[in-house]
LOKEVEX-970733 format. One line per field, with one value per residue: z, y, x of N, C-alpha, C, O in turn; residue in three letters; residue number from 1. Coordinates in nm, 3 decimals. Layout:
<atoms>
nz: [Z, ...]
ny: [Y, ...]
nx: [X, ...]
caz: [Z, ...]
cay: [Y, ...]
cax: [X, ...]
cz: [Z, ...]
cy: [Y, ...]
cx: [X, ...]
oz: [Z, ...]
oy: [Y, ...]
ox: [X, ...]
residu: [ALA, ...]
num: [NUM, ...]
</atoms>
This chain:
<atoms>
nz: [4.949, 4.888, 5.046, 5.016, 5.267, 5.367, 5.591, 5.821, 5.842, 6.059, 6.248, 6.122, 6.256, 6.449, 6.317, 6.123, 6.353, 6.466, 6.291, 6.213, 6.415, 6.414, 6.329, 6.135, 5.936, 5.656, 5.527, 5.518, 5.361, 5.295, 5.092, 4.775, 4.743, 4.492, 4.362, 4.475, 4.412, 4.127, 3.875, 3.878, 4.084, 4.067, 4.045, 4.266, 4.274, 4.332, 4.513, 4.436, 4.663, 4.757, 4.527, 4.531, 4.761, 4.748, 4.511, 4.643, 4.871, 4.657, 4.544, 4.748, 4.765, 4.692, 4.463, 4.141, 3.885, 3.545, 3.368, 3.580, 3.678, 3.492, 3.426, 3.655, 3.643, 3.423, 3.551, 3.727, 3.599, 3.476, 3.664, 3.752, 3.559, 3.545, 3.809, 3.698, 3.483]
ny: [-4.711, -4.820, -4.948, -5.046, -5.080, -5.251, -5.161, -5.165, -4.970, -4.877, -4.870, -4.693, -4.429, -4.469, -4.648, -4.458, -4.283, -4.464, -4.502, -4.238, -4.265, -4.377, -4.384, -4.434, -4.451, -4.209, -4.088, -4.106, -4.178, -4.158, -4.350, -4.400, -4.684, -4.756, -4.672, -4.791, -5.035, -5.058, -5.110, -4.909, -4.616, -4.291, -4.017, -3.740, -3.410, -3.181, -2.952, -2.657, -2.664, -2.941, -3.092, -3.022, -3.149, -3.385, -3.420, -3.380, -3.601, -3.794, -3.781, -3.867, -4.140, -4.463, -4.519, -4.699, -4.914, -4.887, -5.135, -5.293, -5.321, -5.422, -5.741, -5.854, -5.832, -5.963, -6.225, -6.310, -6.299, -6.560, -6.724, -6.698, -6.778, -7.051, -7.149, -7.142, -7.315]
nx: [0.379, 0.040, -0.249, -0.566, -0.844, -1.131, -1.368, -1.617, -1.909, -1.970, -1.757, -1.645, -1.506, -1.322, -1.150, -1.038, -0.960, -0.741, -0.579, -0.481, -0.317, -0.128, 0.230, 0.383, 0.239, 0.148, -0.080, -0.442, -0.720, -1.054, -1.213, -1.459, -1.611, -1.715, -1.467, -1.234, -1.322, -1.237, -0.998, -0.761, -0.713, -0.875, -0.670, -0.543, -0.610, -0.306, -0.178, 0.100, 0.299, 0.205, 0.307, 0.587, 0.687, 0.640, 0.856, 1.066, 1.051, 1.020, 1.305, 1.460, 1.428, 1.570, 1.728, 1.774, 1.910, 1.832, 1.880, 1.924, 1.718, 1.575, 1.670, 1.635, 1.347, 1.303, 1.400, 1.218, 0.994, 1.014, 1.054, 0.799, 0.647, 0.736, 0.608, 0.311, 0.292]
caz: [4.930, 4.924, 5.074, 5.088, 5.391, 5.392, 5.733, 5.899, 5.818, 6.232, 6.294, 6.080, 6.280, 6.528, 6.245, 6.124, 6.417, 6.457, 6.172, 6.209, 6.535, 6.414, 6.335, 6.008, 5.844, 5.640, 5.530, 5.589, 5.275, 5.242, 4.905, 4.756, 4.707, 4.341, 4.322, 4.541, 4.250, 4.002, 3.869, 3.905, 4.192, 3.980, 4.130, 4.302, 4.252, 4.397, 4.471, 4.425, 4.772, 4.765, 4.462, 4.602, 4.868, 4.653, 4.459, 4.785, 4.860, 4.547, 4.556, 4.870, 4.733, 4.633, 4.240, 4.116, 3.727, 3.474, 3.331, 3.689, 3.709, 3.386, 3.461, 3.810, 3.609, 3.367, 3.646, 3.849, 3.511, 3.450, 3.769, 3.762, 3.457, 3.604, 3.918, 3.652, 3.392]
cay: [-4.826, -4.807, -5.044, -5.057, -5.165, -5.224, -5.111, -5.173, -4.793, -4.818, -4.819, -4.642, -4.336, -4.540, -4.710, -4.368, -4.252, -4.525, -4.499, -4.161, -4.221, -4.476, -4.316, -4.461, -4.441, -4.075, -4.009, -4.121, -4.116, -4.223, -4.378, -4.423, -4.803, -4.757, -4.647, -4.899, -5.202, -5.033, -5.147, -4.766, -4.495, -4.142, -3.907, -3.613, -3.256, -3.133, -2.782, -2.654, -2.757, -3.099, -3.087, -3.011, -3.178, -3.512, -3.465, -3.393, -3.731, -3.926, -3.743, -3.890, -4.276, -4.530, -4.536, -4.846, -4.807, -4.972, -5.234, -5.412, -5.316, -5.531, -5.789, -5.862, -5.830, -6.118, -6.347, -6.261, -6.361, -6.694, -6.813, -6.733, -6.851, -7.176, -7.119, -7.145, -7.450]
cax: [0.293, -0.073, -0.357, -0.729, -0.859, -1.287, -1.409, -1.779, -1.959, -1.998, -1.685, -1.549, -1.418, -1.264, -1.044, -0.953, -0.886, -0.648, -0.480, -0.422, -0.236, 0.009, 0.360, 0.438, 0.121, 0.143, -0.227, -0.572, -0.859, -1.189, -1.202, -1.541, -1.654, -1.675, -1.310, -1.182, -1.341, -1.149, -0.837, -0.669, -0.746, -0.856, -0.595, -0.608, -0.532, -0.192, -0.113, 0.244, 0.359, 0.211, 0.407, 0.727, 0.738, 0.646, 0.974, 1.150, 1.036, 1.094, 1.543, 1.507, 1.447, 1.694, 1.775, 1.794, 1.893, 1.726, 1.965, 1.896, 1.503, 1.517, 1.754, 1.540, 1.220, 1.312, 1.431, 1.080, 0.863, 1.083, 1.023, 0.627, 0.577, 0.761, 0.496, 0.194, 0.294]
cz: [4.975, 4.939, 5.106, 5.137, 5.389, 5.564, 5.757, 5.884, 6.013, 6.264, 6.210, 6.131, 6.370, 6.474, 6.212, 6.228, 6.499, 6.421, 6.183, 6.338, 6.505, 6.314, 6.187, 5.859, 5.789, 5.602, 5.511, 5.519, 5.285, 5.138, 4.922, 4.714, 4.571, 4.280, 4.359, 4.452, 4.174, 3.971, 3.905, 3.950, 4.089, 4.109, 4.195, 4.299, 4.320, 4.397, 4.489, 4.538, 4.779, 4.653, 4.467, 4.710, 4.805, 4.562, 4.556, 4.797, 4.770, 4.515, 4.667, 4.874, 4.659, 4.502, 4.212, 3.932, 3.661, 3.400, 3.468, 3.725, 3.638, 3.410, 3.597, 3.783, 3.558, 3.475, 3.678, 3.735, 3.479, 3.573, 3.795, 3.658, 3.472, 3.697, 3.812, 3.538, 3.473]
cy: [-4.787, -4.895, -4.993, -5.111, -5.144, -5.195, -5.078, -4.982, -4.755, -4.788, -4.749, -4.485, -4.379, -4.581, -4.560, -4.253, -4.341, -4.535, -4.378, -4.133, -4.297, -4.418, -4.328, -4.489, -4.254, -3.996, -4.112, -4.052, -4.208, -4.264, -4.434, -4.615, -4.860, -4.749, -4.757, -5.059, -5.176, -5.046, -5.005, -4.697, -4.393, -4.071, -3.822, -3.475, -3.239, -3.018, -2.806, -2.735, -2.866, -3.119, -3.098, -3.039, -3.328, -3.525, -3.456, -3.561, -3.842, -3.885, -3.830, -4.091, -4.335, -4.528, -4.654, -4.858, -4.920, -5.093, -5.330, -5.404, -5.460, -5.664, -5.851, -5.918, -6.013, -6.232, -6.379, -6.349, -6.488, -6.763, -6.826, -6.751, -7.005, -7.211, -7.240, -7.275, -7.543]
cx: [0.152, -0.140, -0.487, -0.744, -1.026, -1.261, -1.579, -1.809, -1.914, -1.865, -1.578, -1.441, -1.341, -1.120, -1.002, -0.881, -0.698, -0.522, -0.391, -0.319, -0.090, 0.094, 0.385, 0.310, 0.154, 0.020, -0.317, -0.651, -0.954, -1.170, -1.347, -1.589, -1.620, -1.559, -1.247, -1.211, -1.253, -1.011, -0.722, -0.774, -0.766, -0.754, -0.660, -0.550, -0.464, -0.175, 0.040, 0.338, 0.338, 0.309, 0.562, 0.764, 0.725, 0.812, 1.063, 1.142, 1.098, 1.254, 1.596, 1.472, 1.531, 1.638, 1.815, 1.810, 1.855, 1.761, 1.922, 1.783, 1.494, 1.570, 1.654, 1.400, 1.206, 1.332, 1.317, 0.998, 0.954, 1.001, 0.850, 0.615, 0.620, 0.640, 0.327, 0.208, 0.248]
oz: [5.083, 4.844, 5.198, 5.121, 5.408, 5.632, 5.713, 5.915, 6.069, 6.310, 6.227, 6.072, 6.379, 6.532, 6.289, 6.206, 6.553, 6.472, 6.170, 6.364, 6.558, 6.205, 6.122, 5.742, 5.879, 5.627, 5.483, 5.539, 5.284, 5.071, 5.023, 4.591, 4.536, 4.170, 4.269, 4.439, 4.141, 4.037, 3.956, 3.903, 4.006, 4.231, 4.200, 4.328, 4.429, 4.290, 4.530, 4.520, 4.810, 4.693, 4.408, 4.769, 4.822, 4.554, 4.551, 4.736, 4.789, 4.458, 4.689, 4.975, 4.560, 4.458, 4.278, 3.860, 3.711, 3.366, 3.444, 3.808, 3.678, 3.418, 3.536, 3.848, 3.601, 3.465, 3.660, 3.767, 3.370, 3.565, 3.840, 3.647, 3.417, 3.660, 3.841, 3.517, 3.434]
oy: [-4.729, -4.973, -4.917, -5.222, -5.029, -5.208, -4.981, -4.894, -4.661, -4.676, -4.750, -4.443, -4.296, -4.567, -4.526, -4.171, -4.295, -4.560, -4.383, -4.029, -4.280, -4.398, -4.226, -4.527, -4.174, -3.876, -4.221, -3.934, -4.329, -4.199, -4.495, -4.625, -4.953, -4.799, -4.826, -5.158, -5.267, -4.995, -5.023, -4.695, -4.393, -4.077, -3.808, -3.453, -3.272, -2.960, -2.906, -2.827, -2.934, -3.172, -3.178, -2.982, -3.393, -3.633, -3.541, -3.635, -3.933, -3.971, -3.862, -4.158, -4.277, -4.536, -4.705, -4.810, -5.033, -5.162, -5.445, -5.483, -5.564, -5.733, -5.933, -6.004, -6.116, -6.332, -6.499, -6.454, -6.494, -6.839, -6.923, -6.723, -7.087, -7.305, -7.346, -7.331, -7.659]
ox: [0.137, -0.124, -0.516, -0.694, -1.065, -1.159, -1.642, -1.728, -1.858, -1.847, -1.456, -1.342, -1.251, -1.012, -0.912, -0.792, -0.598, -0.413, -0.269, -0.259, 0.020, 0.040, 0.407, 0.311, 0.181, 0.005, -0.266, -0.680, -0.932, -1.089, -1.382, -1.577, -1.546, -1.534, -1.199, -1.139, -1.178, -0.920, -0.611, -0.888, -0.675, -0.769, -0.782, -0.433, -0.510, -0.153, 0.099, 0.418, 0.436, 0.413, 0.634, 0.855, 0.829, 0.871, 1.152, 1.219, 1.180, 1.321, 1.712, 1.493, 1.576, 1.524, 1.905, 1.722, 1.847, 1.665, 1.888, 1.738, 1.443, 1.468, 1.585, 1.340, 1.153, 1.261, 1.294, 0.943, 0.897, 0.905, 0.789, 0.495, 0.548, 0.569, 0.271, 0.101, 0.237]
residu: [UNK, UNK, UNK, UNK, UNK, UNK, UNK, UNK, UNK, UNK, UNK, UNK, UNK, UNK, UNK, UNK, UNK, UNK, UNK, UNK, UNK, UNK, UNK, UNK, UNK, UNK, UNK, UNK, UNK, UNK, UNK, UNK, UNK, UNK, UNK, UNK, UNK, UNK, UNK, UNK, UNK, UNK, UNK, UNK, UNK, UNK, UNK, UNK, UNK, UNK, UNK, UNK, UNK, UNK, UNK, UNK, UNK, UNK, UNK, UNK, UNK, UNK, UNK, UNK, UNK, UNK, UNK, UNK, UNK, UNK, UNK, UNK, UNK, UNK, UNK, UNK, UNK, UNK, UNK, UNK, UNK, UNK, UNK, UNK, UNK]
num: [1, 2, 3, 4, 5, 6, 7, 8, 9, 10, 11, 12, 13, 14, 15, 16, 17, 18, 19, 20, 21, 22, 23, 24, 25, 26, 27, 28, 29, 30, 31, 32, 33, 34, 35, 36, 37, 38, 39, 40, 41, 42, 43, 44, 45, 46, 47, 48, 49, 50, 51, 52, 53, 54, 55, 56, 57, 58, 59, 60, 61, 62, 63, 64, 65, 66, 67, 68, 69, 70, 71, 72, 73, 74, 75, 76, 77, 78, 79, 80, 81, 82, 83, 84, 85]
</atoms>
């Protein structure tokens, strides 16, 4: 899960030092202003190991198969489109 968080310029090493102390946080970017408006983040280059350690990661998340993604989905837009009438 990812969140942008604004942060005062002043303090901003304070907050990343913060951040980078707390356990369950895994990394800590600057993101430019301009990026942060935009509906989608531009990526960023991966070398092999970030690579492989990313699919390490995603073997290592629950599977959920797609008959009940969908199934889940529909329920989810029923009820918000109930929400919004």
């Amino acid at each position: 899960m990812k969140y942008i968080i604004e942060i005062a310029e002043n303090k901003r090493n304070i907050a990343e030092e913060f951040f980078k102390s707390v356990s369950f946080i895994k990394n800590v970017k600057e993101v430019l202003q301009e990026d942060a408006e935009s509906y989608s983040l531009a990526g960023t280059q991966m070398d092999v190991k970030e690579f492989k350690q990313w699919v390490e990661q995603a073997e290592d998340m629950p599977v959920v198969s797609l008959t009940d993604a969908k199934t889940k989905w529909e329920q989810k837009k029923k009820q918000l489109s109930r929400t919004i009438r």
